[in-house]
MARBA-3410 file (N, C-alpha, C, O; in Angstrom, 1 decimal):
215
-74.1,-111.2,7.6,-75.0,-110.1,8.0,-74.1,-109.0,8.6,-74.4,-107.8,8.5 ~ -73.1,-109.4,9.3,-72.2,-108.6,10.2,-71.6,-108.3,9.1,-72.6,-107.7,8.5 ~ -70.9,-108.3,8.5,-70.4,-108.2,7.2,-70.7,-106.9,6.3,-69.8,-106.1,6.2 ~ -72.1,-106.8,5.7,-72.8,-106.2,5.6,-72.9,-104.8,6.1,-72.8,-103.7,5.6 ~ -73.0,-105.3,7.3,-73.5,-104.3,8.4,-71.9,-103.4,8.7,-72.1,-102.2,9.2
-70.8,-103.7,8.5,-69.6,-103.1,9.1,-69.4,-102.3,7.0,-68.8,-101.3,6.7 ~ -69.8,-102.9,6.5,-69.4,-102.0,5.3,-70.0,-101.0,5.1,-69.4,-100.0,4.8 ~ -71.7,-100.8,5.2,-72.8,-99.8,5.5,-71.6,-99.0,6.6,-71.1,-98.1,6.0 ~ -71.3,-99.0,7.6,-70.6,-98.3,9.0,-70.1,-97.7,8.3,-70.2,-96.5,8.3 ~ -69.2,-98.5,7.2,-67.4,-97.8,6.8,-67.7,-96.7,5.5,-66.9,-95.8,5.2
-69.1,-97.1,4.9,-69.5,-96.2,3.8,-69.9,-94.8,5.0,-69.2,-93.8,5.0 ~ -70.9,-94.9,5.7,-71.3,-93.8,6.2,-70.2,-92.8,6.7,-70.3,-91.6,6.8 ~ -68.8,-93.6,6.9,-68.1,-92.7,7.9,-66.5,-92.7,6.9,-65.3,-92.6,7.2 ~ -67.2,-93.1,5.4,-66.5,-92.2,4.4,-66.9,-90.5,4.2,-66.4,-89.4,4.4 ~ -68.2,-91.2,3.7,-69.2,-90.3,3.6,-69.2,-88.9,4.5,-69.1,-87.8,3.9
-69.3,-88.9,5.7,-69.3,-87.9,6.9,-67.8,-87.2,6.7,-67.7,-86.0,6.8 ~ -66.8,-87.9,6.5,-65.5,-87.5,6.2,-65.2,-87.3,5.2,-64.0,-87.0,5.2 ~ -65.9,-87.3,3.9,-65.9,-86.8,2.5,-66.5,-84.9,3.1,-65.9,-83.8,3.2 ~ -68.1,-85.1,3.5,-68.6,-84.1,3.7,-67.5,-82.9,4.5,-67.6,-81.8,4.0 ~ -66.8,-83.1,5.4,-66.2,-82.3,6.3,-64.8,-82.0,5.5,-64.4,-80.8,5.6
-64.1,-82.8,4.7,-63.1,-82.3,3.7,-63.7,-80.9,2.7,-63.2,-79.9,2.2 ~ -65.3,-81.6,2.6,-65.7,-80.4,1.6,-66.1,-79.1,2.1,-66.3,-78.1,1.3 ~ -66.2,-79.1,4.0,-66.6,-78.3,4.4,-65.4,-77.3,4.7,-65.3,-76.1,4.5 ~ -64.4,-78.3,5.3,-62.9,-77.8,5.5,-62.9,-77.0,3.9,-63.1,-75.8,4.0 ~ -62.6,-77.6,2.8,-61.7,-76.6,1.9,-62.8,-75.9,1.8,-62.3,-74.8,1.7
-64.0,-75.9,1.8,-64.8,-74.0,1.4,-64.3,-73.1,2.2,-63.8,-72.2,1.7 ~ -64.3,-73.2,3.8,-64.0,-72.6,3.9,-62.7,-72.0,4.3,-62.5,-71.1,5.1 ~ -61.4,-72.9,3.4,-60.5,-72.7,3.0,-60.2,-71.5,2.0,-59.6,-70.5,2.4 ~ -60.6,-71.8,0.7,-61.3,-71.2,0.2,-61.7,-70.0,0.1,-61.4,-69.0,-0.6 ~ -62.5,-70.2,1.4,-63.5,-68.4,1.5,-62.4,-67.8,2.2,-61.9,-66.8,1.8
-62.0,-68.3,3.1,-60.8,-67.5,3.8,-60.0,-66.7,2.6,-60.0,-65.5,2.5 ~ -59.4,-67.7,1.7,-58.0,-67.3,0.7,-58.6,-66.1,0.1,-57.9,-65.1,0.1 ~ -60.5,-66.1,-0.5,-60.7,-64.9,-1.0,-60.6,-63.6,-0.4,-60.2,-62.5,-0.9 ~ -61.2,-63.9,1.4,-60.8,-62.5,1.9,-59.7,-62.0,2.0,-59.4,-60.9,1.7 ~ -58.5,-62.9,2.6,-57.5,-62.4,2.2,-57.0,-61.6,1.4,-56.3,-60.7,1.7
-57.6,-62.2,-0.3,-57.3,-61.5,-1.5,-58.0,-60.0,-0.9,-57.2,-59.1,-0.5 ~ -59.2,-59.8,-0.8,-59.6,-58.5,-0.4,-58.8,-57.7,0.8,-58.7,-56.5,0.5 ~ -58.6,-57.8,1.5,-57.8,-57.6,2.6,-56.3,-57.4,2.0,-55.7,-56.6,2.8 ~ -55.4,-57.8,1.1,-54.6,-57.0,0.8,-54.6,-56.2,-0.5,-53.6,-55.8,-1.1 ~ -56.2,-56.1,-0.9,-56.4,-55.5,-2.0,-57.3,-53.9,-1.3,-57.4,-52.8,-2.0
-57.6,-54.2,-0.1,-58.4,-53.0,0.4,-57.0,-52.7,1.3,-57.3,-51.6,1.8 ~ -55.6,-53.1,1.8,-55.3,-52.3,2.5,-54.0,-52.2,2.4,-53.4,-51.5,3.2 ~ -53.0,-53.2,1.2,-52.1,-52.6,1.1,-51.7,-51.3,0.0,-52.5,-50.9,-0.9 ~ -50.6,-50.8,0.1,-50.5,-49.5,-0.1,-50.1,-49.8,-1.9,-49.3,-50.6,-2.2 ~ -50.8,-49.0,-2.8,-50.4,-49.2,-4.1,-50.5,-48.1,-4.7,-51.6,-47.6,-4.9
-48.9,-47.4,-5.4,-48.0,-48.8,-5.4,-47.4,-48.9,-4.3,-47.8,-48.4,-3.3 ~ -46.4,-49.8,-4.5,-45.6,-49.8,-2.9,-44.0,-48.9,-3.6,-42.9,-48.8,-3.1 ~ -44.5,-48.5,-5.1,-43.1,-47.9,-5.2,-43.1,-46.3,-5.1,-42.5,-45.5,-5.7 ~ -44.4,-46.1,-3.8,-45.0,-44.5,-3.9,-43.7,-44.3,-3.8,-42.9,-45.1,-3.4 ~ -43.2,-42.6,-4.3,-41.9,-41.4,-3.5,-41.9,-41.7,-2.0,-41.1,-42.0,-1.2
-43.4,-41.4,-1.8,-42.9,-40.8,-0.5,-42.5,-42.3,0.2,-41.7,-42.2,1.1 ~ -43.0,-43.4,0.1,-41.8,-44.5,0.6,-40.6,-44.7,0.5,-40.0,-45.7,1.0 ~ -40.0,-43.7,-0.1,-38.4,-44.1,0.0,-38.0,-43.1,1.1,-36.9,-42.6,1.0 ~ -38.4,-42.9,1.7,-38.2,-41.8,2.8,-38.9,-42.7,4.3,-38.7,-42.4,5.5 ~ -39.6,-44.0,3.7,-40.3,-44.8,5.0,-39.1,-46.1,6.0,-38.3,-47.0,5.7
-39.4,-45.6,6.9,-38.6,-46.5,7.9,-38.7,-47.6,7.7,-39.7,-47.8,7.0 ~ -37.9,-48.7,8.2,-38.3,-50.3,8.1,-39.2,-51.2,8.5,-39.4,-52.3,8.0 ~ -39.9,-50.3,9.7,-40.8,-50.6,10.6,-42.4,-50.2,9.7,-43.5,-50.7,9.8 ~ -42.0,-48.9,8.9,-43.2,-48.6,8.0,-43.4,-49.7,6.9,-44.5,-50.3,6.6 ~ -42.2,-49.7,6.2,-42.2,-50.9,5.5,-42.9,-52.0,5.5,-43.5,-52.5,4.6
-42.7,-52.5,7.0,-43.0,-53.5,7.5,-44.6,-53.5,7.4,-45.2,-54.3,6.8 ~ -45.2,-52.5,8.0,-46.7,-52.2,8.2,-47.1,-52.3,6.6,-47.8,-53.3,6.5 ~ -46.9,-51.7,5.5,-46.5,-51.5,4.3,-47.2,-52.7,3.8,-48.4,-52.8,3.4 ~ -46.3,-53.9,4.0,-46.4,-55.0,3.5,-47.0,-55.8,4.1,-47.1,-56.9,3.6 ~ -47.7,-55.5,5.3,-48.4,-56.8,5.9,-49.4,-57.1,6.0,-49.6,-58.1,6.7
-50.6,-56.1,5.1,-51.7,-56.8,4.7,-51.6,-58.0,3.4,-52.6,-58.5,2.8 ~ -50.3,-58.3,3.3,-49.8,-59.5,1.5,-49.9,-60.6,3.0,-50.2,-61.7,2.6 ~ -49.7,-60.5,4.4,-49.5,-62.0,5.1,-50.5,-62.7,5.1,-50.3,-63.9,4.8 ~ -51.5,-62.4,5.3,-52.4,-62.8,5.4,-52.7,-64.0,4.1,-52.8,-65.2,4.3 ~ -52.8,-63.4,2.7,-52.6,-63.7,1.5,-51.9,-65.0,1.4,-52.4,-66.1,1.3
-50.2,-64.8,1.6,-49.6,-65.4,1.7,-49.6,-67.0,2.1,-49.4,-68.0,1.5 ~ -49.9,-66.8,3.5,-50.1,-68.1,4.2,-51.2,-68.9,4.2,-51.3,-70.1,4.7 ~ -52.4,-68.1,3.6,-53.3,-68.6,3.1,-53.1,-69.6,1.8,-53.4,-70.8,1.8 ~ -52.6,-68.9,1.0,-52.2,-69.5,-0.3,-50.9,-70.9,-0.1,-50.8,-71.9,-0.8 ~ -50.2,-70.6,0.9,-49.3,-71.6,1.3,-49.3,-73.1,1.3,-48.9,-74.1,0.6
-50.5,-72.6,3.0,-51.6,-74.0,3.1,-52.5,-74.5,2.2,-52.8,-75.7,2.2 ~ -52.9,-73.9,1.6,-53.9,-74.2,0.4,-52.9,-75.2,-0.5,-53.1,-76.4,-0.7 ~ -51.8,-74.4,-1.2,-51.1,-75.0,-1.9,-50.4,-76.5,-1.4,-50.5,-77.5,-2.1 ~ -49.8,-76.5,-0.3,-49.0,-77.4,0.3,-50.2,-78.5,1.0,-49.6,-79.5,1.5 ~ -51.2,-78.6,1.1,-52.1,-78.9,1.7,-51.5,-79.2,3.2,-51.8,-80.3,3.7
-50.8,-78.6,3.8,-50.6,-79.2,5.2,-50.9,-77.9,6.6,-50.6,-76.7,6.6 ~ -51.6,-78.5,7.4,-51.7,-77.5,8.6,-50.8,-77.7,9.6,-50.5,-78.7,10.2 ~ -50.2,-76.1,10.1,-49.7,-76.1,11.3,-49.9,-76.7,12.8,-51.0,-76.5,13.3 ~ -49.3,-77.2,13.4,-49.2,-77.3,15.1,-50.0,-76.6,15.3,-50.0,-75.5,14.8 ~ -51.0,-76.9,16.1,-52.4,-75.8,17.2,-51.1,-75.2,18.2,-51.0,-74.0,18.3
-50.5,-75.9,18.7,-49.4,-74.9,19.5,-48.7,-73.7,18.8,-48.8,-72.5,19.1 ~ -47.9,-74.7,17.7,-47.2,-73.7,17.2,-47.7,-72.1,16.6,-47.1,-71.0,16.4 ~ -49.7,-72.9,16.2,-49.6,-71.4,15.4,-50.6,-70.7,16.2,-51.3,-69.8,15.7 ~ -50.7,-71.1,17.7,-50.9,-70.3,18.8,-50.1,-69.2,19.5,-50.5,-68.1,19.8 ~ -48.5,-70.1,19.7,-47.7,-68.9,20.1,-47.7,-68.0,19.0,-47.7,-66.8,19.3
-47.7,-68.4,17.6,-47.5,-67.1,16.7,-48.5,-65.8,16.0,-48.2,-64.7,15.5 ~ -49.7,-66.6,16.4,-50.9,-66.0,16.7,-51.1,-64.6,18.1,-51.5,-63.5,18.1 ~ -50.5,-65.4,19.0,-50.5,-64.2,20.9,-49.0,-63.5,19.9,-49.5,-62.3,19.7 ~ -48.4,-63.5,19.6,-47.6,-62.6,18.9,-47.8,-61.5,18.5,-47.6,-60.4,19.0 ~ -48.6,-61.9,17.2,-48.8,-61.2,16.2,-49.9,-60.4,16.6,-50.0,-59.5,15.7
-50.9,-60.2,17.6,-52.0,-59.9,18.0,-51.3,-59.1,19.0,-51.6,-57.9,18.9 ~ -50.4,-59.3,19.8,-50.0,-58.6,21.1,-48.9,-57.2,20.2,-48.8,-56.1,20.5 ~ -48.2,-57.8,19.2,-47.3,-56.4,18.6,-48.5,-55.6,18.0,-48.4,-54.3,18.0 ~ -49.7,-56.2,17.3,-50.3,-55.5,16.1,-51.4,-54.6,17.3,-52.1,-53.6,17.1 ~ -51.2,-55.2,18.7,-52.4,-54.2,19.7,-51.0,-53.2,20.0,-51.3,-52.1,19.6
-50.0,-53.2,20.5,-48.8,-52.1,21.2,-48.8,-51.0,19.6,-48.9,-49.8,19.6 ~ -48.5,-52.0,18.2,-48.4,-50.8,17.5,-49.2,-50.1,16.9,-48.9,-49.2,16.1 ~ -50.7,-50.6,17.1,-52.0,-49.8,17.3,-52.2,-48.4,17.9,-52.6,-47.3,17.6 ~ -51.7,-49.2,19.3,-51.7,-47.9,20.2,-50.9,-46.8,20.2,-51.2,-45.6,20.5 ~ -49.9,-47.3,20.0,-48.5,-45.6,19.4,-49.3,-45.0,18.0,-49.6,-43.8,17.9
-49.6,-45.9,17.2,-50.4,-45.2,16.3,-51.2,-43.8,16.2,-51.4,-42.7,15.6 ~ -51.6,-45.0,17.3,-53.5,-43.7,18.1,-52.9,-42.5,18.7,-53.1,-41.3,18.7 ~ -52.0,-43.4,19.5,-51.2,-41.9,20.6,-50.6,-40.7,19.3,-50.9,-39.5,19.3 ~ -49.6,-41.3,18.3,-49.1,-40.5,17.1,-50.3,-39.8,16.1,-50.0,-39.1,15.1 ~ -51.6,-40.1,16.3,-52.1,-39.7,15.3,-53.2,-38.4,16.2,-53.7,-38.4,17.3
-53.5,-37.3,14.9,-54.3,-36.5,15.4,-55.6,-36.5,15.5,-56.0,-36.6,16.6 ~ -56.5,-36.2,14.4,-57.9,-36.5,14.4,-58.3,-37.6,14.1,-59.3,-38.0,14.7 ~ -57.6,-38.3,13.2,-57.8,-39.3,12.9,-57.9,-40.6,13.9,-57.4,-41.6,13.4 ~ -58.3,-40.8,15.2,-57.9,-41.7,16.2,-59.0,-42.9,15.8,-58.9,-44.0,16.2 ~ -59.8,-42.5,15.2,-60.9,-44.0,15.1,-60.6,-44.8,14.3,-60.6,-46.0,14.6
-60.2,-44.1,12.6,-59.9,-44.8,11.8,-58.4,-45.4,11.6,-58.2,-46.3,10.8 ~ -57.2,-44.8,12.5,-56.0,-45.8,12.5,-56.6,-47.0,13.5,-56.1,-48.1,13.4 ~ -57.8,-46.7,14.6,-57.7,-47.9,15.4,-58.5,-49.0,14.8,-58.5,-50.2,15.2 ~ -59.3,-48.3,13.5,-60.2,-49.5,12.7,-59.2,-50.3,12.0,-59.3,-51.5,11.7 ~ -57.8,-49.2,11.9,-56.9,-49.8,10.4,-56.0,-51.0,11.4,-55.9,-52.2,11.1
-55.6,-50.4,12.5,-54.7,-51.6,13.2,-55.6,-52.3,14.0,-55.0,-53.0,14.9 ~ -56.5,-52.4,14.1,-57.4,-53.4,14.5,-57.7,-54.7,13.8,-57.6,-55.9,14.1 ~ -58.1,-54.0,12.6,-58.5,-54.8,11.7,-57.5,-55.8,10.9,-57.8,-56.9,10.5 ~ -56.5,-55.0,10.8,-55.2,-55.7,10.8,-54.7,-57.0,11.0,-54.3,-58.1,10.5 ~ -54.9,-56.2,12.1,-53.7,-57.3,13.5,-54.9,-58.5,13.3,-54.3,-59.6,13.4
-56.3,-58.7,13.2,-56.9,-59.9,13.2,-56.9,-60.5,12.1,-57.2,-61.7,12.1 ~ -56.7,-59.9,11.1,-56.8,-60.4,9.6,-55.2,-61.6,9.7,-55.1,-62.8,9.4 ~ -54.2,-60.9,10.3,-52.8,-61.8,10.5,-52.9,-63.0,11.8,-52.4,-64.2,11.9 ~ -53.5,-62.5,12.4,-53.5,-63.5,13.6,-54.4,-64.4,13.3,-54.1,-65.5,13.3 ~ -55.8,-63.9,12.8,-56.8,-65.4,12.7,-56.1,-66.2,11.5,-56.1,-67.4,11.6
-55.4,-65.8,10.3,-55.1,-66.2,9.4,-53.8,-67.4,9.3,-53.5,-68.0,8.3 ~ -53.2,-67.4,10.8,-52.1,-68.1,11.7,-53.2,-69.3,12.2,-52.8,-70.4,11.8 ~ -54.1,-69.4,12.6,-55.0,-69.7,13.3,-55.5,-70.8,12.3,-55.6,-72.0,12.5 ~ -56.1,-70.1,10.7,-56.8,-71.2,10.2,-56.5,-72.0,9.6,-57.2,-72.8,9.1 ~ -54.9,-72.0,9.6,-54.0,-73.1,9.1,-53.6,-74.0,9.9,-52.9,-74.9,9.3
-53.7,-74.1,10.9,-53.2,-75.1,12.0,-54.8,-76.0,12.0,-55.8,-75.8,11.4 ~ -54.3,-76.9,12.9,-55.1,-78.2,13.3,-56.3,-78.1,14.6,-56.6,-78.8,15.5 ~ -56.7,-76.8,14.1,-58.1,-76.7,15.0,-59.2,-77.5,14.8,-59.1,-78.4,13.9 ~ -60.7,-77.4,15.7,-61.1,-78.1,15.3,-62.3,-77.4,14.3,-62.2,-76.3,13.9 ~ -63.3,-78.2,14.2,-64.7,-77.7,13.3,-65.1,-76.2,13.6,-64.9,-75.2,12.9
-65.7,-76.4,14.9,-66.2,-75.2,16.0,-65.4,-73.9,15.7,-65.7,-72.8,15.6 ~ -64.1,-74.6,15.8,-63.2,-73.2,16.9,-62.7,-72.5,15.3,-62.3,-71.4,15.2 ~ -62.8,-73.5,14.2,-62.5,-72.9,12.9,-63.6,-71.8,12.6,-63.2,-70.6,12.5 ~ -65.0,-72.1,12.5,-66.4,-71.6,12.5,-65.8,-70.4,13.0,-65.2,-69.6,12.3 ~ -65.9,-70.4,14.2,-65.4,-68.6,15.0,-64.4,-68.2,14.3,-64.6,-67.1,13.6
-63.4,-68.5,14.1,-62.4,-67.7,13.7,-62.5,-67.3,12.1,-62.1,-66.3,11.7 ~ -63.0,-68.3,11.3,-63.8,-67.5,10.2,-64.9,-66.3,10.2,-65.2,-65.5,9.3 ~ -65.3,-66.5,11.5,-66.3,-64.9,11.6,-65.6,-63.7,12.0,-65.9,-62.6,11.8 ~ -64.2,-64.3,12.9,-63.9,-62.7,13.2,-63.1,-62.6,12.0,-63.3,-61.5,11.5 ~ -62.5,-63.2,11.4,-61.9,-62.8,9.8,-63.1,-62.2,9.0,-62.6,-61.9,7.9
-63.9,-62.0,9.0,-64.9,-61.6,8.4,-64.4,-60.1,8.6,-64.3,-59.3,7.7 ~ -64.1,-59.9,10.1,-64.5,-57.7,10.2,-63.7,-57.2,9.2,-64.2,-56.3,8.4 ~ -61.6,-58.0,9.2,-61.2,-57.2,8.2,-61.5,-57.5,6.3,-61.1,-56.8,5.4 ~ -62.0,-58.4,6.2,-62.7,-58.5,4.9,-63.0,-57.7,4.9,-62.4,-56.9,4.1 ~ -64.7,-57.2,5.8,-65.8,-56.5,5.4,-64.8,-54.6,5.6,-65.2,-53.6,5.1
-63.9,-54.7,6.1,-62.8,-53.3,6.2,-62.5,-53.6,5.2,-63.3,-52.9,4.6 ~ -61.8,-54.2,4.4,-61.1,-54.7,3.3,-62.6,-53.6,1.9,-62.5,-52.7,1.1 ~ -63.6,-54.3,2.3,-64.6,-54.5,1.3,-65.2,-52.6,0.9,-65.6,-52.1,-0.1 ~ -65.2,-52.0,2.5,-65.3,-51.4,2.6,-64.3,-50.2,1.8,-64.7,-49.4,1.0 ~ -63.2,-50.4,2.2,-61.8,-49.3,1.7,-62.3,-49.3,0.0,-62.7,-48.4,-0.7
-61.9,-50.6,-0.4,-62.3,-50.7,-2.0,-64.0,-49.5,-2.3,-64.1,-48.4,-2.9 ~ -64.6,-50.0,-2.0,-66.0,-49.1,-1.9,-65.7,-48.0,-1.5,-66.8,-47.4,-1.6 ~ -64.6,-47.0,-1.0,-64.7,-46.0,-1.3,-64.1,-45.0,-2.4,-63.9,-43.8,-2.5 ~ -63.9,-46.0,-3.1,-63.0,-45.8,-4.5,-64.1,-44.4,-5.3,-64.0,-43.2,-5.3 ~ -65.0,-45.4,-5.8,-65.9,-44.8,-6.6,-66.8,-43.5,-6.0,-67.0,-42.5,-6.7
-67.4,-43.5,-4.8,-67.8,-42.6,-3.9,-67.1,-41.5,-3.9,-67.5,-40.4,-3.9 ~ -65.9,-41.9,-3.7,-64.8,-40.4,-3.0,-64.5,-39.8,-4.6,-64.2,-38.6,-4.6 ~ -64.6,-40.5,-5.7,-64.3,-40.0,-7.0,-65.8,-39.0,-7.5,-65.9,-37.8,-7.9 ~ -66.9,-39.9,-7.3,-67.8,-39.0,-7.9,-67.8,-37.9,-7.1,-68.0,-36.8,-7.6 ~ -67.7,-38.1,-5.7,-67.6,-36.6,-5.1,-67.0,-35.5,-5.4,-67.5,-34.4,-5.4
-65.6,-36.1,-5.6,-64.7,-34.8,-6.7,-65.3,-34.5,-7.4,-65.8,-33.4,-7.2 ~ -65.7,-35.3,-8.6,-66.5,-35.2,-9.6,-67.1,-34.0,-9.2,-66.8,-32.9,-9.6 ~ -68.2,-34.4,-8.4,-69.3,-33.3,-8.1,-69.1,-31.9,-8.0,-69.5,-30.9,-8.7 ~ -68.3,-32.1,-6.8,-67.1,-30.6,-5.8,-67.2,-29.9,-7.1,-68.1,-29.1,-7.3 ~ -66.1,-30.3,-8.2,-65.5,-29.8,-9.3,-66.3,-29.7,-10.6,-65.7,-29.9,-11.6
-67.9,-29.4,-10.7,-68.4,-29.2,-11.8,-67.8,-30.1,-13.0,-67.6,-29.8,-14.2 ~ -67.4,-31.0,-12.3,-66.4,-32.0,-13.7,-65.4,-31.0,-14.2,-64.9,-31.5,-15.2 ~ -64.9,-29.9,-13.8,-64.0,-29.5,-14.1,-62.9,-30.3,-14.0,-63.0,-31.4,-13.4 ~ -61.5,-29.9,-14.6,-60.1,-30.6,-13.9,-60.0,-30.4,-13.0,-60.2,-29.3,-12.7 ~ -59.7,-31.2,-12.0,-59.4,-31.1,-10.4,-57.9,-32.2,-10.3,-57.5,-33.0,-11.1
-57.6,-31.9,-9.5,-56.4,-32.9,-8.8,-56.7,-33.1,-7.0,-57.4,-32.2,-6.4 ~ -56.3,-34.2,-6.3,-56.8,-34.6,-5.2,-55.1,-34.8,-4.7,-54.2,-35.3,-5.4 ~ -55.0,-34.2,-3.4,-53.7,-34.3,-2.8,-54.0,-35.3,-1.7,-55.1,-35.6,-1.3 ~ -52.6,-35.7,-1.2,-52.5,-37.0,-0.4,-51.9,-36.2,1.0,-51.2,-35.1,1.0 ~ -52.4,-37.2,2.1,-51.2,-36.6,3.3,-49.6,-37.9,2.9,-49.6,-39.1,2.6
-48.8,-37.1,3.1,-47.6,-37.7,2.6,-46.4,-37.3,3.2,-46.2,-36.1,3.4 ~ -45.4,-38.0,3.5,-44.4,-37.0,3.9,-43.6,-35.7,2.6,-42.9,-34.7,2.7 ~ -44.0,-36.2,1.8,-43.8,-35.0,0.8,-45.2,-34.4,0.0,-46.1,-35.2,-0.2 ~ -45.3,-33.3,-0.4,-46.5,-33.3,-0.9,-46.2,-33.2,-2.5,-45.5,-32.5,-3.2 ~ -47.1,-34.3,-2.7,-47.4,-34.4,-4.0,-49.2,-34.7,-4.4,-50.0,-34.5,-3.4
-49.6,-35.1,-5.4,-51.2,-35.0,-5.9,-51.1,-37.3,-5.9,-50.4,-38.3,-6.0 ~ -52.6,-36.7,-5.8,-52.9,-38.7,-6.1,-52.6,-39.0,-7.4,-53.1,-38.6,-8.4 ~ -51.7,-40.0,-7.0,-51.1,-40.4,-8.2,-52.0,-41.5,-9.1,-51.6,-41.8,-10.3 ~ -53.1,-42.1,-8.7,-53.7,-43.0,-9.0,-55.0,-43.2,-8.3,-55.0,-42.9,-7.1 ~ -56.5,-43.6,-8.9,-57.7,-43.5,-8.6,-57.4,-44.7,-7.5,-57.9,-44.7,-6.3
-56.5,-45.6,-8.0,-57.0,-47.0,-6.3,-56.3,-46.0,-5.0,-56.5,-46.5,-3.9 ~ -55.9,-45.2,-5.1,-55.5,-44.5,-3.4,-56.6,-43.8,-3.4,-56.3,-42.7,-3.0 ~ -57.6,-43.8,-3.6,-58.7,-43.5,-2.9,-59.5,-44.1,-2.3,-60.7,-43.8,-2.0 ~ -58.8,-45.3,-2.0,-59.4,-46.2,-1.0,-59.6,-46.2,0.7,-58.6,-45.8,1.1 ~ -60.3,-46.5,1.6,-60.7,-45.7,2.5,-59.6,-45.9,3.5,-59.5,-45.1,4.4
-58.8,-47.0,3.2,-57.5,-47.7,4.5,-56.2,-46.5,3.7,-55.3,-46.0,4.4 ~ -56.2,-46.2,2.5,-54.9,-45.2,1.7,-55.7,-43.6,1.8,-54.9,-42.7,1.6 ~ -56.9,-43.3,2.0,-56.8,-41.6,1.3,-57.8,-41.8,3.0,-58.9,-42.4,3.3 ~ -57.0,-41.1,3.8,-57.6,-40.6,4.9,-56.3,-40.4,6.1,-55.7,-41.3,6.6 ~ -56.2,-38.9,6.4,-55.3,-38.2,6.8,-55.8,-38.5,8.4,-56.9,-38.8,8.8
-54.5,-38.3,9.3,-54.6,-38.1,10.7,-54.1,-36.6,11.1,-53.6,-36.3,12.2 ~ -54.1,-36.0,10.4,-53.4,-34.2,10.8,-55.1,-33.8,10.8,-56.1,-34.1,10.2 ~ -54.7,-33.0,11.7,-56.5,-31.8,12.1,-56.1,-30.6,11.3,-54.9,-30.3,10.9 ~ -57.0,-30.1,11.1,-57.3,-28.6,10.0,-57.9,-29.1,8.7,-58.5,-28.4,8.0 ~ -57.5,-30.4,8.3,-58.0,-30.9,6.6,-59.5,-31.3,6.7,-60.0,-31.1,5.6
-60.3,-31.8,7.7,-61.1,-32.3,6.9,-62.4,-32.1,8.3,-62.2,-31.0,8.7 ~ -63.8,-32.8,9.1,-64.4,-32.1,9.0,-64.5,-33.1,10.3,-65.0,-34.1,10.0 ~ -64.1,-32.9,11.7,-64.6,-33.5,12.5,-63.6,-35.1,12.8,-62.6,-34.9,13.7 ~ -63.6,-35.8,12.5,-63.0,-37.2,12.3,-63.2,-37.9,10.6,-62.4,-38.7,10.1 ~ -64.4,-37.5,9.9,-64.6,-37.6,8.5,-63.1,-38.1,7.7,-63.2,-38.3,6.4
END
């Protein structure tokens, strides 16, 4: 009867541990896809614009770092193993403490534009940090949360993409469907070279006089 009774135990608390593997990879998973959106809504494309050959290393750097997110997502997925809670805590207070300092020179360097670089380095810096976070050996709970603030730069992510089509038919409109061309702020000026830079995190200027308030 004991017998019995200890195999029913060992099925249930397969079972419970089946269910929580399946809960772990969803939202494994769901993470890797926002990611995908998150360096689809905010890195710069292409990255072989002109005016990047003129970008510092530090721009570069900014450049490329909505792909980390992606990256390390795809890593742990692939490799199936999670980081140290320590280790990917210190790298976490890191990457959150550089991505808030170079937020703020940002905002300080930028003119009208002060809401939308602080949405862009906001959103950022959490998309990299929680993304350190869901790869390590947290627990159920503390994963739950950190999947929701990964949520804001998705829904940024989801956002920038969604301004593709809007900002186009508007031209559209402006221009009686005439030919039009759409210029970029850039360190050199040239015209948009491509309909995906009209996405809301690439086609939105920080110089005053262009556009209509913070718009």
């Amino acid at each position: 009867m004991s017998a019995i009774r200890k195999n029913r135990i060992g099925a249930l608390l397969a079972n419970a541990s089946e269910d929580t593997n399946i809960i772990s990879n969803a939202q494994r998973y769901a993470a890797l896809i926002g990611a995908a959106i998150v360096a689809l809504g905010f890195v710069p494309v292409p990255l072989t614009d002109p005016s990047m050959l003129k970008a510092a290393w530090f721009e570069w750097s900014i450049a490329v770092l909505p792909l980390l997110p992606l990256a390390i997502l795809t890593l742990a997925v692939v490799s199936r193993r999670r980081m140290p809670v320590v280790l990917a805590t210190v790298l976490a207070l890191v990457v959150l403490s550089t991505g808030v300092l170079v937020t703020f020179v940002m905002m300080a360097l930028s003119g009208g534009g002060t809401e939308i670089v602080t949405l862009h380095g906001i959103a950022l810096t959490f998309a990299c940090a929680t993304s350190i976070l869901l790869i390590s050996k947290i627990g159920k709970k503390t994963r739950s949360v950190l999947c929701g603030v990964f949520m804001l730069p998705v829904l940024v992510g989801v956002w920038s993409l969604a301004m593709v089509p809007l900002a186009y038919s508007s031209a559209v409109e402006i221009s009686s469907s005439r030919a039009f061309c759409i210029g970029e702020q850039s360190p050199i000026e040239k015209e948009l070279g491509s309909i995906v830079g009209l996405r809301g995190m690439s086609f939105y200027t920080t110089r005053s006089g262009y556009k209509i308030g913070d718009t």
